[in-house]
Backbone as a ProteinNet text record, in pm:
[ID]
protein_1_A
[PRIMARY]
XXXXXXXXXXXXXXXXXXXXXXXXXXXXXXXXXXXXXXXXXXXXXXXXXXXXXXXXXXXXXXXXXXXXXXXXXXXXXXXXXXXXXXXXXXXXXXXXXX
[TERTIARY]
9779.2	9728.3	9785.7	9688.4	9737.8	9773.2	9866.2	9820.8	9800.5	9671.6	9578.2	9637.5	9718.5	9738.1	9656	9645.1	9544.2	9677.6	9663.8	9732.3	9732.7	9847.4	9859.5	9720.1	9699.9	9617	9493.4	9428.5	9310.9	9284.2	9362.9	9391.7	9257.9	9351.2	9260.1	9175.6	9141.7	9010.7	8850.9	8907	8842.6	8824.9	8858.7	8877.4	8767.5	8793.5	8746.6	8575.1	8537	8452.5	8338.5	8435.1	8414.4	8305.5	8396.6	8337.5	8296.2	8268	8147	8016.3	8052.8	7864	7916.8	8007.5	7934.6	7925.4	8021.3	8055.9	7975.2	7846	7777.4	7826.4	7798.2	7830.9	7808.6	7695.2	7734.5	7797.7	7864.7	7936.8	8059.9	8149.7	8244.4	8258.7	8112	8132.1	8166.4	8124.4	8142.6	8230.1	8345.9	8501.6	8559.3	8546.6	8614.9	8579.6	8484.5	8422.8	8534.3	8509.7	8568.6	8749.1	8822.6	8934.5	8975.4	8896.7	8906.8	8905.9	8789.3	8819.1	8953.7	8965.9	9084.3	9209.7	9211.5	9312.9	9311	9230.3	9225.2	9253.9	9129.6	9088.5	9142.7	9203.1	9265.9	9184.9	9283.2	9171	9136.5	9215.3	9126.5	8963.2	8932.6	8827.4	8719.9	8789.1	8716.8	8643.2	8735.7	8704.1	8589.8	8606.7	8490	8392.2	8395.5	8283.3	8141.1	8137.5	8023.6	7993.2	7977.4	7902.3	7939	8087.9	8152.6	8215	8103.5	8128.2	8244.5	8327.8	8531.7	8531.3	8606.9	8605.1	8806.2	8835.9	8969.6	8891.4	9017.1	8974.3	9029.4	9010.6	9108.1	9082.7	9208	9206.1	9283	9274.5	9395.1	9403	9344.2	9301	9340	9434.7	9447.9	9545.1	9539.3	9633.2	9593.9	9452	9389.8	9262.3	9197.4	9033.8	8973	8883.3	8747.6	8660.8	8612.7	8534	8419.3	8290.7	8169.8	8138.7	8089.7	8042.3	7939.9	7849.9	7723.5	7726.2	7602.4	7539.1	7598.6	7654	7773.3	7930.4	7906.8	8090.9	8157.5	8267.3	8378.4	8480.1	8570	8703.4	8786.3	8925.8	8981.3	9115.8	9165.8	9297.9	9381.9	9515.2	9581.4	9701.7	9728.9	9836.4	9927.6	10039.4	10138.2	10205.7	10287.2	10400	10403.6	10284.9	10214.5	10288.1	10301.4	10337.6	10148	10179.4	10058.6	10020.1	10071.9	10006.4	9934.4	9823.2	9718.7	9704.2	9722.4	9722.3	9561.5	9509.6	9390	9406.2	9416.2	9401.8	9294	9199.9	9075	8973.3	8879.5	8777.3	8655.5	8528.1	8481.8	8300.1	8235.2	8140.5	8001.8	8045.4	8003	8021.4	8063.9	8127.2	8207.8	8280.7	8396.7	8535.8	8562.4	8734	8815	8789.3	8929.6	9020
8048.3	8169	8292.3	8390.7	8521.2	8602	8739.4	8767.8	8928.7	9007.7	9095.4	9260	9354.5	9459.8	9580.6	9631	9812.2	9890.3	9989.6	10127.3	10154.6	10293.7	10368	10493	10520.3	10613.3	10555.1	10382.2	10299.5	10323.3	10315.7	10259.3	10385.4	10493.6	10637.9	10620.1	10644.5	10651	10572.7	10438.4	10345.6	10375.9	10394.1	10464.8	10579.1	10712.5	10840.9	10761.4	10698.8	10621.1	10579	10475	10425.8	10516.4	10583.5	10741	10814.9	10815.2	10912.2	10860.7	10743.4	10664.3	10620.5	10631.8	10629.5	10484.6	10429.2	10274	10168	10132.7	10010.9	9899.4	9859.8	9729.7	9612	9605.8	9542.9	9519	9633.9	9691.9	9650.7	9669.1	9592.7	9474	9381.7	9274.2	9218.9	9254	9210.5	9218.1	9392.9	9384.4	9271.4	9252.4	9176.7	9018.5	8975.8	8840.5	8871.4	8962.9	8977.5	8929.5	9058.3	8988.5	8846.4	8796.4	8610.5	8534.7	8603.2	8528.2	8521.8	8670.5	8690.4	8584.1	8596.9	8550.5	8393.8	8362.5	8195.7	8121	8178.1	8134.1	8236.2	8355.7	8449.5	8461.7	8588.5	8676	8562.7	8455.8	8375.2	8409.3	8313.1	8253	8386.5	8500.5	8612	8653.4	8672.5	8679.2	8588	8452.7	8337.2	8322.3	8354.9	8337.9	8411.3	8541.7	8568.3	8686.1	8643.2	8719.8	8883.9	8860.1	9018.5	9132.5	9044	9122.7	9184.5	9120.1	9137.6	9194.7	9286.8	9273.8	9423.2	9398.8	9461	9641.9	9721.9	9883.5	9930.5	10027.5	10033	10229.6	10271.7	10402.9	10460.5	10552.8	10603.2	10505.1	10370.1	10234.1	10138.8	10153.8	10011.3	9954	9850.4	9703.7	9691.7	9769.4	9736.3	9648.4	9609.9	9551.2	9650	9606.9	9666.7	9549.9	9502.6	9410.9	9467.5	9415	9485.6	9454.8	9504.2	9489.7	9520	9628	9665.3	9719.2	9774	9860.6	9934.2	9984.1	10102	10130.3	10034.3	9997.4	9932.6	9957.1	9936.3	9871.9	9783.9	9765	9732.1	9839.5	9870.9	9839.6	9719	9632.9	9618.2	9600.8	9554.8	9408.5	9343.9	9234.2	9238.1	9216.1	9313	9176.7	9228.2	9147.4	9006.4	8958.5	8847.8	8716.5	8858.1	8762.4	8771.9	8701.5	8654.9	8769.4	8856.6	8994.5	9102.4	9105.6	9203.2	9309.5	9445.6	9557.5	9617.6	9652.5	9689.5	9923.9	9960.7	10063.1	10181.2	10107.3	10221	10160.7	10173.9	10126	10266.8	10224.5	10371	10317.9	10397.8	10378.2	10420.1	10512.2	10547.6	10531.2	10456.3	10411.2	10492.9	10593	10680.3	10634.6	10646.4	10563.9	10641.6	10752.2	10897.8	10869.7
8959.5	9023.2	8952.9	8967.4	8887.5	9060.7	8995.3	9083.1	9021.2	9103.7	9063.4	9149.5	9094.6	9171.2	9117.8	9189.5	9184.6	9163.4	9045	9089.4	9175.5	9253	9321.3	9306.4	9219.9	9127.5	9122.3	9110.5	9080.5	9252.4	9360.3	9465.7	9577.5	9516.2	9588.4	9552.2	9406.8	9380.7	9403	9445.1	9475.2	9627.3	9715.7	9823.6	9828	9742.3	9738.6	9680.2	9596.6	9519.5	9614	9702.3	9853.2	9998.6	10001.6	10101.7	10068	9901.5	9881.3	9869.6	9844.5	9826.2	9715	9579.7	9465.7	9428.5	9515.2	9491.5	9591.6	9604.5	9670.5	9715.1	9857.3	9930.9	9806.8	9756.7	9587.6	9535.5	9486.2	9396.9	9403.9	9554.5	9616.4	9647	9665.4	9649.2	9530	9481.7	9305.7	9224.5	9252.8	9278.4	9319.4	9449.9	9541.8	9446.1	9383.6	9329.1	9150.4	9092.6	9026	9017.4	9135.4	9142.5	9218.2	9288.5	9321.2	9152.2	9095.4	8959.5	8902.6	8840.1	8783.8	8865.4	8959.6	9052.6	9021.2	9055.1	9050	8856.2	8804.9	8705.5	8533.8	8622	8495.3	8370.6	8286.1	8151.1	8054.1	8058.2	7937.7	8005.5	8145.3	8222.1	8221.3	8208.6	8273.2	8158.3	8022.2	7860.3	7818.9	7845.5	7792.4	7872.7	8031.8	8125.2	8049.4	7998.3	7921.3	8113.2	8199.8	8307.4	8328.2	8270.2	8282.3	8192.1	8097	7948.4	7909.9	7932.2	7894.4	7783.3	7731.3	7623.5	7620.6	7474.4	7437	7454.4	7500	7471	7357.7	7270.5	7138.4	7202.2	7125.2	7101.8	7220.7	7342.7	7352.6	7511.6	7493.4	7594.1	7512	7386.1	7342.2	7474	7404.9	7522.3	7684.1	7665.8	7786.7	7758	7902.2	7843.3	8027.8	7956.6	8048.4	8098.4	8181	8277.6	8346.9	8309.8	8403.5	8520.8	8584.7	8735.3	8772	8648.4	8680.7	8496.1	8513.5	8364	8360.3	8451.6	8411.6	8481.4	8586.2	8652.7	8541	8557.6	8456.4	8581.4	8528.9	8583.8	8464.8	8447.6	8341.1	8385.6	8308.6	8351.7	8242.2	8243.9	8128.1	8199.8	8115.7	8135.8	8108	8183.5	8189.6	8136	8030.1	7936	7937.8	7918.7	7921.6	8028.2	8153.7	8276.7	8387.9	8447.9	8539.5	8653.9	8583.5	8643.1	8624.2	8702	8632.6	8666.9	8598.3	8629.8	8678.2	8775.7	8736.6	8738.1	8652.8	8616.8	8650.8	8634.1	8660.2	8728	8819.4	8840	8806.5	8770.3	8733.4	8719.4	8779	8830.8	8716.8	8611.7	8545	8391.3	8369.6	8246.7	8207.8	8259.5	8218.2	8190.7	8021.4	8018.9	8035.4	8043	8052.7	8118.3
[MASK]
++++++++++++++++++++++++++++++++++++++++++++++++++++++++++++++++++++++++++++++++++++++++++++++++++

C-alpha cells in the first residue's frame, strides 16, 4: 500500500475548486478512483495503466509527474524520496502547471 497525501495548499484549493463549480461530481469521482489506485496499486501501475496518461513534468516541475482525470484536469504529484509516499501537489482543472 502507498499511502497518498494532499498539500496543505492542494488541500484549499480543491475545496475552493469544489464550491465554486469548477470541479464536477465526476471529476471527484475520478480523484477519489485515481487516489484508490495510486494507493493500492502505486506510480509504476498508474504510469503503465495507459487510462491516466502519467507522464514526468520537466522545467520549473521537474521531479514531479502529472496524471489526467479529464482533457484538461491535471493531478500533479511527486514521490517523495522514493519512500511509499505520494505527494499530491496540485490538482487543476484547466491544465494550468503554475
Amino acid at each position: 500500500m502507498y499511502k497518498v497525501i494532499l498539500t496543505k495548499k492542494c488541500s484549499c484549493e480543491l475545496l475552493k475548486q469544489k464550491k465554486s463549480g469548477d470541479l464536477s461530481n465526476d471529476d471527484l469521482i475520478l480523484i477519489r478512483t485515481w487516489i484508490s489506485e495510486m494507493s493500492n496499486f502505486g506510480p509504476d501501475y498508474i504510469e503503465s495503466c495507459g487510462h491516466w496518461n502519467d507522464h514526468k513534468l520537466i522545467g520549473n516541475r521537474s521531479g514531479q509527474r502529472s496524471s489526467s482525470f479529464s482533457s484538461f484536469g491535471r493531478i500533479i504529484y511527486k514521490i517523495k524520496n522514493n519512500q511509499i509516499v505520494i505527494s499530491v501537489v496540485k490538482i487543476t482543472v484547466d491544465h494550468d502547471y503554475s
